[in-house]
C-alpha positions in Angstrom: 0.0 0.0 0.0 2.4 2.1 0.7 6.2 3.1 -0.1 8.9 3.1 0.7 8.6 -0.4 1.6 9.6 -0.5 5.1 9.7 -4.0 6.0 9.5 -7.5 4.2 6.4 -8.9 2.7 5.6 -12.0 3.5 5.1 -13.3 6.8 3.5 -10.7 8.9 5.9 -9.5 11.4 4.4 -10.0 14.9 6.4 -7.4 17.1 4.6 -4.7 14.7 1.2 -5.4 17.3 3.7 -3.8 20.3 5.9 -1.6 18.7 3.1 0.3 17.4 1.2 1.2 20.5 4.4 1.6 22.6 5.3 4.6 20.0 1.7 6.2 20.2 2.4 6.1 24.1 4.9 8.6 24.2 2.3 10.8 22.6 -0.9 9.7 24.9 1.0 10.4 27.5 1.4 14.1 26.5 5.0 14.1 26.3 4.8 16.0 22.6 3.8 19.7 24.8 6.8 21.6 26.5 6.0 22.0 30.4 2.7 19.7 30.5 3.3 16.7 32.9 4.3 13.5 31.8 1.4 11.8 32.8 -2.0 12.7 34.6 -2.6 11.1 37.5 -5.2 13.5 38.9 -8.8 12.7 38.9 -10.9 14.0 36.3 -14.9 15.0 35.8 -15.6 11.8 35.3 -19.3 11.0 36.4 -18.5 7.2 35.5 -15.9 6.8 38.7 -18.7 8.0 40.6 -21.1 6.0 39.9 -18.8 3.0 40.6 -18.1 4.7 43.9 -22.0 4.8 44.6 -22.4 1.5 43.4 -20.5 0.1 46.1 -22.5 1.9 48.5 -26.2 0.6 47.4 -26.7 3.8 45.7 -27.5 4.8 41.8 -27.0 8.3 42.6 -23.7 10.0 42.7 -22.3 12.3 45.5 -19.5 14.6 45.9 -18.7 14.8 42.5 -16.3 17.6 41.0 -19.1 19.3 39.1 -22.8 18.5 38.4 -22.7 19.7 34.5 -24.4 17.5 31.9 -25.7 15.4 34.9 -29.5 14.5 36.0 -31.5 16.2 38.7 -34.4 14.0 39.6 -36.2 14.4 43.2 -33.2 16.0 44.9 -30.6 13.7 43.4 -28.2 13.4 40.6 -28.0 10.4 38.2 -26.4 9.8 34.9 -28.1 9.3 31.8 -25.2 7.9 29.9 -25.3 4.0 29.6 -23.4 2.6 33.2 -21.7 -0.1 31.3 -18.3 1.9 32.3 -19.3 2.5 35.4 -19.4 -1.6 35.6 -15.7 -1.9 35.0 -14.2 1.3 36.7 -16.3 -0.7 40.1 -13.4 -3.5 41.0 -10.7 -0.5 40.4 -12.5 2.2 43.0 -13.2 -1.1 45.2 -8.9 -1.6 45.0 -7.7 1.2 44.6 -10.3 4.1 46.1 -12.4 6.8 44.3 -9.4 9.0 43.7 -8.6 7.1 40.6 -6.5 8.8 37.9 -9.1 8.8 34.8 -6.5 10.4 32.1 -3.7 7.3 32.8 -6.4 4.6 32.9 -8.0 6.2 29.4 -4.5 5.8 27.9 -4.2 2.4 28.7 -7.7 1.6 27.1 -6.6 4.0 24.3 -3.7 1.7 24.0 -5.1 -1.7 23.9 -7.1 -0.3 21.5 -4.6 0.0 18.5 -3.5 -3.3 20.0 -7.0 -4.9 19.0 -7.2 -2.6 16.0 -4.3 -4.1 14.8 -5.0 -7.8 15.3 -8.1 -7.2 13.5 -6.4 -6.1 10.4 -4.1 -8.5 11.0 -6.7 -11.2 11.1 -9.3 -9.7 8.0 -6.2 -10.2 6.0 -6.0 -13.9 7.4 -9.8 -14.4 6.3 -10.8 -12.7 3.2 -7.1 -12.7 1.6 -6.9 -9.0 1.3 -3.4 -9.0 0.0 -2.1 -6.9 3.0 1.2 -6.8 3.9 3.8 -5.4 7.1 3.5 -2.0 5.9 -0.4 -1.6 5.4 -0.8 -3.0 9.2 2.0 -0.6 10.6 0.9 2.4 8.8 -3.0 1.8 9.1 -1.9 0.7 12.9 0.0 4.6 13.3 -3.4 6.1 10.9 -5.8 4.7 14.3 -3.6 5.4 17.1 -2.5 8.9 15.7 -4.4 9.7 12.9 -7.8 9.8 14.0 -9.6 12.1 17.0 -9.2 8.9 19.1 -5.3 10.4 19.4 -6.7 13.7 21.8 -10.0 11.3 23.2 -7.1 8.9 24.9 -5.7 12.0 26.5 -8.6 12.9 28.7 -10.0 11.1 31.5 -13.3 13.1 31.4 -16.9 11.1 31.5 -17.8 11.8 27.5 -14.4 10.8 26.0 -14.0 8.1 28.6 -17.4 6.2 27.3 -16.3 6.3 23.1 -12.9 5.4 23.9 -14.3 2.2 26.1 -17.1 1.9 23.5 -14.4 1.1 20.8 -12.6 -1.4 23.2 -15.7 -3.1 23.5 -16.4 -3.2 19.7 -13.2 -4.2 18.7 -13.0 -7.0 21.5 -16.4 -8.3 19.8 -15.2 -8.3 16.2 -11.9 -9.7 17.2 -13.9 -12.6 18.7 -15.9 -12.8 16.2 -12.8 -13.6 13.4 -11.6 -16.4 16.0 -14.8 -18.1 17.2 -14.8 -20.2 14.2 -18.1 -22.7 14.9 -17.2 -22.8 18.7 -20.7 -21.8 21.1 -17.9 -19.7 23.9 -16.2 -17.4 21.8 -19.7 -16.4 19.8 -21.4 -15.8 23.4 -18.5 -13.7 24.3 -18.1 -11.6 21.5 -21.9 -11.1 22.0 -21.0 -10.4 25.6 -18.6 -7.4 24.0 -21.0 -6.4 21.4 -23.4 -5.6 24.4 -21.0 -3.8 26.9 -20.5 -1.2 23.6 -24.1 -0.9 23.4 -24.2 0.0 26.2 -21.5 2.0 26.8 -23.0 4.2 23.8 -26.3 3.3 22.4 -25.8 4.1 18.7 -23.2 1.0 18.9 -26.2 -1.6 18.8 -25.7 -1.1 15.0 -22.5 -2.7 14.6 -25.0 -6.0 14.9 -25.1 -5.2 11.1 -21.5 -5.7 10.2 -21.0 -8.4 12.9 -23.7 -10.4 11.0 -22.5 -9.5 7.9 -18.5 -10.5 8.8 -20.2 -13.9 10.1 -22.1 -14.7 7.6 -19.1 -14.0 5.0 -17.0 -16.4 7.4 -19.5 -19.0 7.1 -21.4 -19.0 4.0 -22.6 -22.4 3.8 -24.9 -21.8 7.5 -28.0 -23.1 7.1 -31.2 -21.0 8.5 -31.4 -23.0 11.3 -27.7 -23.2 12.2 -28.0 -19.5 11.7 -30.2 -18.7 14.0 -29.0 -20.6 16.8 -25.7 -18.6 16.7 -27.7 -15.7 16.7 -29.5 -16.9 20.0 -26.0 -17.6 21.1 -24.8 -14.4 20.0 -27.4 -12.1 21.2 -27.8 -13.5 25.1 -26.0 -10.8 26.7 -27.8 -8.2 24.9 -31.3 -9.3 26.0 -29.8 -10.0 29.6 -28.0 -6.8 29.4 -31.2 -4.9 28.4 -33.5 -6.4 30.8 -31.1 -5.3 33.6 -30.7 -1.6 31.9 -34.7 -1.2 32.4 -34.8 -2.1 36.0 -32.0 0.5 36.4 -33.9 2.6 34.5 -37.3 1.9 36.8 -35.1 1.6 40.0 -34.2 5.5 39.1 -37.1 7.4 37.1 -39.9 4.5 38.2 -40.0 4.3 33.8 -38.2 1.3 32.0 -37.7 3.2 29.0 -36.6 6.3 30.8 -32.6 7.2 31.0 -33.5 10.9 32.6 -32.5 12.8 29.8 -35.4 15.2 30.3 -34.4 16.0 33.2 -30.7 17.0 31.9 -28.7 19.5 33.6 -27.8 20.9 30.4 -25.4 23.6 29.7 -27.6 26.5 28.2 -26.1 26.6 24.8 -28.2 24.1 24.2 -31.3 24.5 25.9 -33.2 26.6 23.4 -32.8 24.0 21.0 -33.8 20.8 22.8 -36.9 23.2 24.6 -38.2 23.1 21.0 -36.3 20.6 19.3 -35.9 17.9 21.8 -32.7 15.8 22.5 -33.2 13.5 19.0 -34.7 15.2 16.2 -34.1 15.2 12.3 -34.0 19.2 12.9 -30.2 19.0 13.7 -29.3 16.9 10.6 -28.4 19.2 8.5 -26.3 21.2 10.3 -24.9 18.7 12.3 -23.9 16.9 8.8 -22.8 19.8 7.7 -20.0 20.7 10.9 -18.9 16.8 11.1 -18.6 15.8 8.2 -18.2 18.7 5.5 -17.0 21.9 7.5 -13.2 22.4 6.8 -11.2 24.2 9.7 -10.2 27.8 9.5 -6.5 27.7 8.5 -4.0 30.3 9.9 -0.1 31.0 8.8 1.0 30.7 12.8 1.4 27.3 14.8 -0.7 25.4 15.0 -2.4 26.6 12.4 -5.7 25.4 13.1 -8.2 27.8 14.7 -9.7 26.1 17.9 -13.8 25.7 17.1 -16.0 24.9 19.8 -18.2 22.9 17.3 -15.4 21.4 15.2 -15.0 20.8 12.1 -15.4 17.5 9.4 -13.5 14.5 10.3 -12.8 14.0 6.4 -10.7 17.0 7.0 -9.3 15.8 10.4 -8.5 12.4 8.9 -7.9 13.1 5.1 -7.2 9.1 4.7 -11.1 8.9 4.6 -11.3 11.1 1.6 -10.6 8.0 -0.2 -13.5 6.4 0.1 -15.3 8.8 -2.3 -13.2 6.6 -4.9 -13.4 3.4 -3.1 -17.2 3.5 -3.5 -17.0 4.5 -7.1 -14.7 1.7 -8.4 -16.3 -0.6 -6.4 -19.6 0.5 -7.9 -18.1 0.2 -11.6 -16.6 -3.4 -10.8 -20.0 -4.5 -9.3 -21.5 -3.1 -12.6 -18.9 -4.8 -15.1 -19.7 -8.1 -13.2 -16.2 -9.1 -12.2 -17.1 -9.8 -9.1 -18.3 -13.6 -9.5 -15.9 -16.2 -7.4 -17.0 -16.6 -3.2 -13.7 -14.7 -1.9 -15.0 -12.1 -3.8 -18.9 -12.4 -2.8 -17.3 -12.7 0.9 -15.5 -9.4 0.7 -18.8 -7.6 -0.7 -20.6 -8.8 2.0 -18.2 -7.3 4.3 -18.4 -4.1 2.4 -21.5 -3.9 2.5 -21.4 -4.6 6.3 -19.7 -1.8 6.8 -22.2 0.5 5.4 -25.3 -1.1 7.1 -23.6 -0.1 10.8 -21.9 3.4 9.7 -25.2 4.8 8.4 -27.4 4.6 10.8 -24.6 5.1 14.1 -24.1 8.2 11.7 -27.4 9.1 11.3 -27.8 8.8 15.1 -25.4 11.7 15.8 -26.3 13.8 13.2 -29.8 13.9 15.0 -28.9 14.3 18.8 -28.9 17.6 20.1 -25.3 18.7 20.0 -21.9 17.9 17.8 -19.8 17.2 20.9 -18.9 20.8 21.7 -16.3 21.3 23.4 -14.2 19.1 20.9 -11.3 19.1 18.6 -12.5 17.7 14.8 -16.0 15.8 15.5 -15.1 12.7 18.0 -18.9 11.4 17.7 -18.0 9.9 14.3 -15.2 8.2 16.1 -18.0 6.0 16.8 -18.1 4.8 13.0 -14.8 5.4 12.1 -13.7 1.5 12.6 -16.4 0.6 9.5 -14.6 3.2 6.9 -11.9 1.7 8.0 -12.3 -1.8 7.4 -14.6 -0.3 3.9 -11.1 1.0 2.7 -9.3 -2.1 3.3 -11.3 -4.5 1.4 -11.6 -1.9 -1.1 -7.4 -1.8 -1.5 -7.6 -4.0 -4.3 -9.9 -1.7 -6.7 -8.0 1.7 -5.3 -4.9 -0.1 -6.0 -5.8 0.6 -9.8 -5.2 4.1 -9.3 -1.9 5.7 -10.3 0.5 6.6 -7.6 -2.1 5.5 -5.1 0.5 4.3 -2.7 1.7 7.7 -2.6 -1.5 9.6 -2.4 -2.5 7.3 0.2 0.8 7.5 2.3 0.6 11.2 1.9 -3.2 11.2 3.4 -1.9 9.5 6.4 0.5 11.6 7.2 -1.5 14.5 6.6 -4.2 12.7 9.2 -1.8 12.2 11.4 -0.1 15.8 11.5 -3.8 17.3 12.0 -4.4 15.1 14.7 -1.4 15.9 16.8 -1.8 19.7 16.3 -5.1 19.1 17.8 -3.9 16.9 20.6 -1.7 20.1 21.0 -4.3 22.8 21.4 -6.5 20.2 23.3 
């Protein structure tokens, strides 16, 4: 994919999964500002830690909390209306270690194992559907994730909101790397289902990766009958209907409403209270303009480091992470070659299916944010569409062999990564 050629083709050089995420650490840990510590140890608003503090005190609600912004007030009490799925997993570590935790270093670390999993995905995609991958496509698309996307400045920050998208993707990436392995076997499938439902419930919009994970099994296994494929499903989808039945009682045990997560009764910051008074929290009414600043806004550009004017809405991702501006091509070619009819043996059918996989869980997780209330202000690019960043991704990949037809695309595409990942640090910079 891209040159120079770095390292041999071939057998897939394993120390690549380590030596990748041990480089982005000397970024995450905010080494790359003079006079900013090292690392952050302090605690950080994040509402998640509290809840895990309350939990182990037969409580739902939180107390003595730094702040009580973007929190719920409901009969003299303040609750959360994110998903408590991290709240689940920062529990054992207040119960060890106390509630003075330090949010920032713990996000790094799941920042971290994130390229790790990121990468052993690629790693194994290539495995499955013969993608023709080499070292240098999982080291530079390894360096794209880790430093080339807004998940670079999200790592950083130990505060509630970037805490839940960077766990959300841990989750996800734990279920589709599960997924690859489980082969036929009953224990892998419930787990990865057991993943798929902690990221749904760490952010909601994830219950649409279900899409791509049923597309990238069925790809895996295209000879399932109905009946076999419905018992994976069952298999597959346990944790997700436990999960859900235990997310209404919290919601009862809180609002006395199942279906209630106490959003109306938002502490909200008054930039935006105008809009949801008339609007609501989810309405099409933001789409356009929501569409508009995350996806096709560029950032204003100055001649003085950094260069990049801070925006409290943000700007496009395509213009945060150029790489994705190659899937306006990707989608074409693929489009032409689907319409010549060269598509016709089962690798080939497989890798569609993926494709199309991909699009089935990035539209409507897109269509999601671009309807909620806000873009993520205060942010740096637009870190919502982190959420379906992985499936462009992956849509690129098994579209390498069409782009590939391009000339000097392993340039153009080395370039964009750079570009991405220059962007990205500036903003890791300012933010």
């Amino acid at each position: 994919m891209f040159e120079p050629m770095l390292l041999n083709e071939g057998k897939t050089n394993k120390h690549l999964f380590w030596i990748v995420p041990f480089i982005c650490l000397f970024f995450y840990f905010d080494w790359i500002k003079p006079g900013h510590k090292s690392i952050d140890f302090e605690p950080h608003l994040n509402y998640f830690r509290d809840l895990a503090n309350a939990f182990l005190h037969g409580r739902l609600d939180v107390t003595n909390t730094l702040n009580d912004r973007d929190l719920v007030h409901y009969n003299n009490k303040l609750y959360l209306y994110w998903p408590p799925m991290p709240a689940l997993v920062y529990t054992p570590l207040v119960a060890l270690f106390g509630p003075q935790l330090p949010d920032a270093f713990i996000n790094v670390l799941f920042g971290l194992l994130n390229i790790w999993l990121f990468m052993r995905i690629v790693h194994r995609l290539n495995q499955q559907f013969n993608l023709n991958l080499n070292n240098q496509h999982l080291l530079w698309m390894g360096f794209f994730w880790g430093l080339g996307t807004v998940h670079f400045y999200m790592s950083n920050e130990g505060s509630v909101w970037f805490v839940s998208q960077i766990m959300a993707q841990t989750f996800l990436f734990s279920s589709v790397l599960l997924l690859l392995k489980s082969r036929d076997k009953v224990v892998p499938l419930l787990v990865s289902g057991l993943f798929f439902a902690a990221a749904a419930y760490t952010r909601n919009n994830m219950v649409f990766a279900v899409f791509f994970l049923a597309c990238l099994y069925l790809a895996m296994h295209s000879k399932l009958s109905w009946k076999q494929g419905l018992s994976k499903a069952f298999v597959f989808g346990l944790p997700f209907v436990f999960f859900s039945l235990l997310n209404a009682w919290y919601n009862y045990a809180r609002f006395g409403n199942y279906f209630e997560n106490g959003i109306q009764y938002h502490l909200m910051n008054p930039y935006f209270y105008e809009n949801f008074k008339q609007h609501g929290y989810f309405s099409t009414y933001y789409l356009s303009h929501n569409f508009y600043t995350e996806v096709v806004h560029m950032p204003s550009i100055y001649s003085s480091f950094p260069f990049i004017q801070k925006e409290e809405e943000g700007f496009g991702f395509i213009w945060g992470s150029p790489l994705f501006l190659l899937l306006i091509p990707a989608a074409v070619l693929q489009l032409l070659t689907y319409r010549n009819g060269l598509n016709v043996n089962v690798m080939i059918v497989s890798q569609r299916m993926v494709r199309v996989g991909c699009w089935l869980a990035a539209v409507p997780i897109a269509f999601v944010i671009f309807c909620i209330m806000g873009t993520g202000w205060y942010q740096f690019c637009a870190r919502y569409t982190l959420d379906f960043q992985f499936f462009l991704v992956v849509y690129l990949l098994f579209s390498w062999q069409v782009l590939a037809t391009i000339p000097k695309i392993k340039w153009i595409t080395f370039t964009l990564i750079l570009a991405s990942i220059v962007i990205q640090f500036l903003g890791a910079w300012m933010y």
